[in-house]
N, C-alpha and C positions, 0 to 999 in steps of 0.2 A: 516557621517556614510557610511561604505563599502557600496556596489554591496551585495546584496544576490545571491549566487550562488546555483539553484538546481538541480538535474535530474527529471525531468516533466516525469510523466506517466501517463494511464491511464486506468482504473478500468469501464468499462462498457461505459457509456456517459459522465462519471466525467474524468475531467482532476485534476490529483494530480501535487504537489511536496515537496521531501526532500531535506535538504542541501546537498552538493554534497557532503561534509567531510563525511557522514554516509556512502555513499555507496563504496565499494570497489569492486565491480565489478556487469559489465551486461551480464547473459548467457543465453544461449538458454536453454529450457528446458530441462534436462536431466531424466534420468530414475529417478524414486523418490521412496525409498523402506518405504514400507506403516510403519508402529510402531502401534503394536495396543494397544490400549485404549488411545491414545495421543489425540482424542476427537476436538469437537471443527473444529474451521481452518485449523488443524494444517494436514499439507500431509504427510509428514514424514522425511526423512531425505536424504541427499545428501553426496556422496562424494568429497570433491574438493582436490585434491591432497593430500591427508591423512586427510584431518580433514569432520571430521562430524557433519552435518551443517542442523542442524530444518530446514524443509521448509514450512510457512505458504501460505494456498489459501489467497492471500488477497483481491481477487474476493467474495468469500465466506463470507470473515470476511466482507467487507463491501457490502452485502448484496444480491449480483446474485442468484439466486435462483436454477439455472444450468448452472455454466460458460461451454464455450464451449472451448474447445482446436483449436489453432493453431500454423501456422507456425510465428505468430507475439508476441506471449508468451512469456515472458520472466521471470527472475528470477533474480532482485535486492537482490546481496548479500550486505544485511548491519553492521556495528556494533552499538549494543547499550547496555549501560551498558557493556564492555568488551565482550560483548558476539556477535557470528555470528550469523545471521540471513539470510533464506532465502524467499524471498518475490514474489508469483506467478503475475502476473499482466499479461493486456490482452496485453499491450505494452509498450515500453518504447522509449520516442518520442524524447526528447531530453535532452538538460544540457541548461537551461537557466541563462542567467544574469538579474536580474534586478537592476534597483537603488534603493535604501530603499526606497524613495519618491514614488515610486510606489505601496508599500506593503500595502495593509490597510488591520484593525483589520477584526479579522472575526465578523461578525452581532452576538450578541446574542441568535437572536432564534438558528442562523446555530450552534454555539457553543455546546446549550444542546443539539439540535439532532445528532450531530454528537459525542456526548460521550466528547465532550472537546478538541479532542485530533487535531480537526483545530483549525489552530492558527492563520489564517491573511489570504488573498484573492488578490490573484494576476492578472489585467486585462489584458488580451496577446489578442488584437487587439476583436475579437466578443467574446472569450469565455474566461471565468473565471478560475484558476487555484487554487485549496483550496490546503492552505500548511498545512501540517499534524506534526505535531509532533510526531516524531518516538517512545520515549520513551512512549506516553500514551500511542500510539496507538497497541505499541507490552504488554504492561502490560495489556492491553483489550483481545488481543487475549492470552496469557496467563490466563487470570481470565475466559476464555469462552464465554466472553461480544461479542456484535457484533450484528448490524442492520441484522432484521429479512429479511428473505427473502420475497420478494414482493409477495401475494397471486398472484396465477394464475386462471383462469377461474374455470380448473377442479375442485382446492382447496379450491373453495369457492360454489359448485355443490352439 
């Protein structure tokens, strides 16, 4: 069995990754023109050299409660289903290799809380990397699914 190849990011404390064939490019944040009632994750859309390209928070969708903007933000543009995607994250760390012998499944509980859409668990030296399957996890934010944000002091006052 191949090397699993992914681009590793990361989404608050979680460290993610997708296969590297999904993503076709990593950019900095650009201006995002809102679309209204697009509801949900979803920011809005992007121009990348003529094509107009959804962009989902995916801070949001998995669960920040108020992501904060920086200079380390970025925008994994992917395809899934034919279709471009663009994808907020707080950063995007690297393109890892693994050997498949390193991949293990993801635990069941992690499986239903996370909506299904981890698929396997990758240990990269102290911390854990959850590979996500692209296709559930943009049919989640497409259906308006997505891990509630963490009550805050106030919200619970």
């Amino acid at each position: 069995m191949a090397d699993l190849q992914m681009v590793g990011f990361r989404v608050g404390r979680e460290s993610f990754g997708i296969p590297i064939a999904a993503v076709h490019e990593i950019l900095r944040v650009p201006e995002i023109t809102s679309m209204p009632q697009a509801g949900g994750a979803v920011q809005g859309v992007i121009n990348l050299r003529g094509r107009i390209i959804p962009v989902v928070d995916l801070r949001r969708q998995l669960g920040a409660s108020d992501p904060e903007s920086s200079r380390k933000n970025r925008i994994l543009v992917v395809e899934a289903e034919a279709r471009m995607v663009g994808l907020i994250v707080d950063e995007a760390s690297e393109v890892l290799r693994v050997p498949a012998g390193e991949v293990l499944p993801a635990p069941q509980v992690l499986g239903a809380a996370e909506g299904g859409y981890i698929t396997s668990v990758v240990r990269r030296g102290s911390r854990l990397v959850l590979v996500a399957d692209l296709q559930k996890l943009l049919a989640e934010c497409a259906a308006g699914k997505g891990r509630p944000a963490p009550k805050t002091e106030e919200a619970t006052a």
